[in-house]
C-alpha distance (Angstrom), angle and dihedral (degrees) to the residues before:
residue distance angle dihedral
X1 . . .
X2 3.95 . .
X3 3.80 92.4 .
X4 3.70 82.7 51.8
X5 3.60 96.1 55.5
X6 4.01 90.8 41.4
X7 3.77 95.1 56.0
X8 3.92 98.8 47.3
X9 4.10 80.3 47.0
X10 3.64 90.1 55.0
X11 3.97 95.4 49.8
X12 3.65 97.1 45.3
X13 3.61 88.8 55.6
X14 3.92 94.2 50.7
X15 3.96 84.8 49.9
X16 3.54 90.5 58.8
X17 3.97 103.3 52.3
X18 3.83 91.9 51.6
X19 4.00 99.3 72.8
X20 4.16 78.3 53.6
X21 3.32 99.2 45.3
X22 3.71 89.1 53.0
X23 3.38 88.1 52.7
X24 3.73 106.0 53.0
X25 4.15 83.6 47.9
X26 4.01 85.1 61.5
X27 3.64 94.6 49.6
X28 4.10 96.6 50.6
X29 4.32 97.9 44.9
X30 3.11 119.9 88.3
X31 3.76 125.4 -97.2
X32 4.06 105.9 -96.7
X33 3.68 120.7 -114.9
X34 4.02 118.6 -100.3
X35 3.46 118.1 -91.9
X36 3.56 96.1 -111.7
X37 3.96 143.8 1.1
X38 3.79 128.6 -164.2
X39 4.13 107.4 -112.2
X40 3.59 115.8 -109.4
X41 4.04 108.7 -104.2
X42 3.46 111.0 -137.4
X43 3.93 119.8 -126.7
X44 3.77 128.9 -108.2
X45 3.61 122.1 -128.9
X46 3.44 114.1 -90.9
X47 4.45 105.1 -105.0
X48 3.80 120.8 -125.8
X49 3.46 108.7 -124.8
X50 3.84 95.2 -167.6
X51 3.71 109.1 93.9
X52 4.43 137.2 -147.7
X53 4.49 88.8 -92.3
X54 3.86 100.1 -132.9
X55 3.60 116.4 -95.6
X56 3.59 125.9 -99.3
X57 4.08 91.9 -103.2
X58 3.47 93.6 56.7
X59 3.58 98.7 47.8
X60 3.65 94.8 40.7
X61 4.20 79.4 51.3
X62 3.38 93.9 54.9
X63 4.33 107.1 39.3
X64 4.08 93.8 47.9
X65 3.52 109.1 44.2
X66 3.98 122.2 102.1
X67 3.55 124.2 35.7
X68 3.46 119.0 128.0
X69 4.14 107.5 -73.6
X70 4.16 100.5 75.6
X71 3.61 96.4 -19.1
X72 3.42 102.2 -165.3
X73 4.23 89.9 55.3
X74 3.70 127.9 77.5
X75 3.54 129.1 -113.9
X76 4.00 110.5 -93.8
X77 4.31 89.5 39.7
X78 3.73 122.5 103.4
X79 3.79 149.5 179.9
X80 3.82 144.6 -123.3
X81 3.68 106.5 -130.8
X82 3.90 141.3 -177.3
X83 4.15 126.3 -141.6
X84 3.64 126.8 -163.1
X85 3.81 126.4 178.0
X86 3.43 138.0 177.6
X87 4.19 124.2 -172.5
X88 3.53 146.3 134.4
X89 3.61 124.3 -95.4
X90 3.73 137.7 -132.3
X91 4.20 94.6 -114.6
X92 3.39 89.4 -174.4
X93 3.87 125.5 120.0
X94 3.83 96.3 -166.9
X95 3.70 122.8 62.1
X96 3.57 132.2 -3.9
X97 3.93 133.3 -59.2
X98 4.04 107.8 -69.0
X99 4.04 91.9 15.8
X100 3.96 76.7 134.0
X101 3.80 111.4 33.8
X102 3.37 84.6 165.1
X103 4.09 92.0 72.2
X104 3.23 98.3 33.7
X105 4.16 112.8 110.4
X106 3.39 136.4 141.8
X107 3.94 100.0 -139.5
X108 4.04 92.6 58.4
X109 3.60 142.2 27.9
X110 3.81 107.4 -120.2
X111 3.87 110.1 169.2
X112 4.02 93.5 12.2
X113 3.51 94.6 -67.6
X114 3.71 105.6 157.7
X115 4.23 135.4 -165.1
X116 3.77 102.5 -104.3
X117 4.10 126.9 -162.6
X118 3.69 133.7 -156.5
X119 3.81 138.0 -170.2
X120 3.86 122.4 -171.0
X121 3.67 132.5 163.6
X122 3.84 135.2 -178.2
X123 3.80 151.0 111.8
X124 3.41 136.2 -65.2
X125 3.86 139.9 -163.6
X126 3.99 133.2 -148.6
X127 3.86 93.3 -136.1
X128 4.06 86.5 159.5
X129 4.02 135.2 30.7
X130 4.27 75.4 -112.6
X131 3.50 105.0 30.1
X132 3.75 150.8 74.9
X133 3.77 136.5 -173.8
X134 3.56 127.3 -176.7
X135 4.08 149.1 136.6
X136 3.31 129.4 -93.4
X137 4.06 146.2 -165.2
X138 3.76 137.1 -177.1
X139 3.63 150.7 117.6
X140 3.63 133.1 -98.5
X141 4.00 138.9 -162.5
X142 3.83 113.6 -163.4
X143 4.02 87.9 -170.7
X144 3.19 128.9 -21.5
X145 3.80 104.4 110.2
X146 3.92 125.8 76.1
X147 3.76 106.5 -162.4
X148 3.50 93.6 -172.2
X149 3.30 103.9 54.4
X150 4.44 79.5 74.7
X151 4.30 74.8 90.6
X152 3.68 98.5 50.3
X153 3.97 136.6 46.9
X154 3.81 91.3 -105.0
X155 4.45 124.4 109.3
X156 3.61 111.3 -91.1
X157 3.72 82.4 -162.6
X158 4.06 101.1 69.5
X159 3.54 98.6 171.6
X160 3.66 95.3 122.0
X161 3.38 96.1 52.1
X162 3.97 108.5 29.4
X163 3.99 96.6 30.5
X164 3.73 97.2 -173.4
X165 3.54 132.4 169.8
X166 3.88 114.0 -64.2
X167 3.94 135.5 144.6
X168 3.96 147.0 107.1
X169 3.70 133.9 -53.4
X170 3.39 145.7 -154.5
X171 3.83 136.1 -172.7
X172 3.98 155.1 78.9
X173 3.35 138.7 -52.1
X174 3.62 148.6 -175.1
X175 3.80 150.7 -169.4
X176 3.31 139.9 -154.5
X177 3.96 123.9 -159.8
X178 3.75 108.8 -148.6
X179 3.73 88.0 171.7
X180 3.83 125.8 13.2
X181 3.72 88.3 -103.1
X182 3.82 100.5 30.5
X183 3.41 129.5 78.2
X184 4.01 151.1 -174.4
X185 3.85 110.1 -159.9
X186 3.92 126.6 -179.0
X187 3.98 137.6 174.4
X188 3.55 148.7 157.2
X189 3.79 143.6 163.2
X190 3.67 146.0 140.0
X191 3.96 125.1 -22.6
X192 3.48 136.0 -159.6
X193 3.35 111.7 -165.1
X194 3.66 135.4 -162.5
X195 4.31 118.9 -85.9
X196 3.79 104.3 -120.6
X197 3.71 95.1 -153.7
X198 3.32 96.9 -110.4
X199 4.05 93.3 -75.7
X200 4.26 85.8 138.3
X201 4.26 93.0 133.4
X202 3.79 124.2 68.9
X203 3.85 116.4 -176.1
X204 3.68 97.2 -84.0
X205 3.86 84.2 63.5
X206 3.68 91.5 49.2
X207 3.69 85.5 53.3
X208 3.44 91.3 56.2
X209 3.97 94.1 47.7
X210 4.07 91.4 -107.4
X211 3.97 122.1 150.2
X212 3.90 141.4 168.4
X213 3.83 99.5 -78.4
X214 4.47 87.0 -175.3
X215 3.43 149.3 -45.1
X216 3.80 128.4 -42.8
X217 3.49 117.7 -118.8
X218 3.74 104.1 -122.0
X219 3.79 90.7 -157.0
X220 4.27 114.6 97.1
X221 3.79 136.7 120.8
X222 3.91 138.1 -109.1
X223 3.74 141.3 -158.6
X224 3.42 153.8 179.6
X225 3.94 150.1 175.5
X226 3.73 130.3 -159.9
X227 3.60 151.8 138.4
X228 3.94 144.2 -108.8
X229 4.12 148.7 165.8
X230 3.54 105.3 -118.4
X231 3.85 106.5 -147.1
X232 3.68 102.1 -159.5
X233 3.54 135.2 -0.8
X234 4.35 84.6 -90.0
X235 3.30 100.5 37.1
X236 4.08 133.3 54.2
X237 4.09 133.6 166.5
X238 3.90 124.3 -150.0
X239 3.50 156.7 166.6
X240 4.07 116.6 -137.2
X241 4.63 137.8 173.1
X242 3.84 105.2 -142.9
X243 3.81 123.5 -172.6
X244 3.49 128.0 -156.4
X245 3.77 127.9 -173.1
X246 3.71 128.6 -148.4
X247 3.69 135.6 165.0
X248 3.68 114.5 -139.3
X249 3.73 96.1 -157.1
X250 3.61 140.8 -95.1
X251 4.39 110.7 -50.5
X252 4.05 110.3 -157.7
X253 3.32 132.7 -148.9
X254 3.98 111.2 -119.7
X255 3.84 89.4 -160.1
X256 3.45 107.1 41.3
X257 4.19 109.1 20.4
X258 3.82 92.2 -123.4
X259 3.79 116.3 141.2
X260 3.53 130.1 -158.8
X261 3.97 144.2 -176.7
X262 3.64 117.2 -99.8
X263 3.70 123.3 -149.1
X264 3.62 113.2 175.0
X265 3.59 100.9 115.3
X266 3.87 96.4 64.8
X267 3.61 95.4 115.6
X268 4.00 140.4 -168.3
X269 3.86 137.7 -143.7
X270 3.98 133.4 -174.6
X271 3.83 99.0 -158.0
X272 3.79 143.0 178.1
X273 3.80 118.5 -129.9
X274 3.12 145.4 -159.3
X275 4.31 126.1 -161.0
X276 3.95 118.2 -163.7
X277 3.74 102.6 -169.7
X278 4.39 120.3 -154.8
């Protein structure tokens, strides 16, 4: 009976230091993590708000284009072109062109006045939104050629007979776009024209005692002004007055010896052109 008593005494006291023990191993571990945390977001890089400036091409390409001369290229670009005209001429060596409206028409030759032709061809640059420089070369024949005579047994080619003023050119020109379709165009420059072999007299100046007295300087000038619709930015219509001077030679006096400068062959055309731009 007393071990009885001593065991259940023993147990009850083992019982009781559990709940403590328990409680001193709560106290000493370490307090447990929370459940959950938000994850740490990393950090862009800051942005630099300073950007590449534009380079001077592209701004220059984008504050000097339009106006009204090519409107869709800037200022400093440029284009190959071709001209081609067609007109009658003044054929008159007295007084200037149109000192006889009256005979002037462009179906017949009254008073000499002959169909001329011209070709030129050169390059020009947008120096302005509204204007264009450039240089130009060509030839022109202020007579020569008589289409119509394609119909008939007759020359075409009437040098020979006609001799009229003919030869190359060189120069500038320009245009200025008042409008993007209309236009105001001038040029002029150096011209060489043909040598008329020295046939300066006709018989009235026999008459009158009159020979060659030397050769012509073939060197002179020419120009022009005039104005147009352009169509497109290729293609352009217009009307234009070119000059071109020409000496003739020197005409002497049989009787006396005195020599003088003939101009006579200086000649005039009101043309129609036509501009095919590259």
């Amino acid at each position: 009976m007393k071990k009885t008593l001593f065991a259940l005494a023993f147990a009850s006291a083992g019982l009781c230091s559990v709940p403590a023990f328990a409680q001193d191993s709560q106290a000493t571990s370490p307090a447990a993590a929370p459940a959950s945390m938000p994850a740490e977001q990393p950090q862009a890089a800051p942005q630099d708000d300073t950007s590449a400036p534009a380079t001077d091409a592209q701004a220059a390409d984008t504050s000097v284009s339009g106006g009204n001369l090519q409107p869709s290229q800037p200022v400093g670009s440029g284009n190959w072109f071709l001209d081609a005209n067609v007109g009658r001429t003044n054929g008159s060596s007295s007084g200037g062109f149109g000192s006889n409206a009256s005979g002037f028409n462009f179906l017949h030759g009254e008073r000499g006045r002959r169909t001329g032709y011209g070709l030129i061809g050169g390059y020009r640059w947008k120096v302005g939104q509204d204007l264009g420089l450039g240089l130009e070369g060509g030839y022109t024949d202020l007579g020569n050629f008589r289409v119509k005579n394609v119909f008939n047994s007759n020359d075409v080619n009437q040098k020979k007979q006609e001799n009229a003023l003919r030869g190359w050119l060189l120069g500038v020109n320009g245009r200025i776009n008042l409008m993007p379709q209309w236009y105001m165009s001038f040029h002029g420059g150096y011209f060489h024209a043909n040598d008329n072999g020295h046939n300066y007299n006709n018989s009235v100046g026999q008459d009158l005692h009159l020979s060659s007295g030397g050769r012509a300087g073939r060197g002179s000038w020419y120009g022009g002004v005039g104005t147009g619709w352009d169509i497109n930015e290729h293609f352009g219509v217009g009307v234009q007055y070119d000059y071109f001077h020409a000496n003739a030679g020197k005409v002497r006096n049989d009787d006396t010896g005195e020599t003088r400068a003939d101009l006579k062959r200086s000649t005039g055309i009101v043309s129609l052109t036509g501009e095919y731009r590259f």
